[in-house]
N, C-alpha and C positions, 0 to 999 in steps of 0.2 A: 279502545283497547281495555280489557277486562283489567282488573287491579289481580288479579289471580296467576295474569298471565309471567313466566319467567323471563326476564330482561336480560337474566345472565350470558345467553345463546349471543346478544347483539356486542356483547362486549369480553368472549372469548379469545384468552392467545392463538396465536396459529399453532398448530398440530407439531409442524417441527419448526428447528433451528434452521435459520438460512446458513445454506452452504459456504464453508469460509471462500475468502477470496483466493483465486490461485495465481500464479504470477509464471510470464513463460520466460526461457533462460535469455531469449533475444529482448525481453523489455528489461531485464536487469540488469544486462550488460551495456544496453544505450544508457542508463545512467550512471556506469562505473566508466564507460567510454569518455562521456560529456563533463567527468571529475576530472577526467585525468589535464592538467592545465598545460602541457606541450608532449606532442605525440613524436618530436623528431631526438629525444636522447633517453637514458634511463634512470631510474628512482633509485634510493637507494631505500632497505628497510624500511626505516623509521618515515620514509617521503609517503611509499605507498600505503604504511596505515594508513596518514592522515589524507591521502588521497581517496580511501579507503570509507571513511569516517565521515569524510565530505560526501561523500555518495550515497552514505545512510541517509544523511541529512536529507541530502537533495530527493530521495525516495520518500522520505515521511513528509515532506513538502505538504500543504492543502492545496496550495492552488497548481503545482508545474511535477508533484510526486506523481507514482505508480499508479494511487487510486485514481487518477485524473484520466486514463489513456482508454 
């Protein structure tokens, strides 16, 4: 290989940004479903933030979240 030659080409970013991730309404809802901790009464306000909150949680998860499906 010539010492002249440009090395730059082999270690270029890629052209674009990858595409962010998109999420469909049916995988968000299996994990605001699978928060909710009994499906036979109801919450009141302040139950279903933290029902709510848990379900963020459970989405940012690494191994059982959103990105994983």
């Amino acid at each position: 290989m010539p010492e002249s030659e440009d090395l730059s080409r082999y270690t270029a970013p890629p052209d674009n940004d990858p595409d962010p991730n998109e999420y469909h309404s049916a995988h968000i809802i299996h994990y605001i479903h699978k928060s909710i901790p009994c499906h036979d009464r109801g919450y009141e306000l302040h139950e279903v933030i933290e029902i709510l909150q848990y379900a963020i949680l459970y989405i940012q998860d690494e191994d059982i979240g959103i990105d994983t499906i």
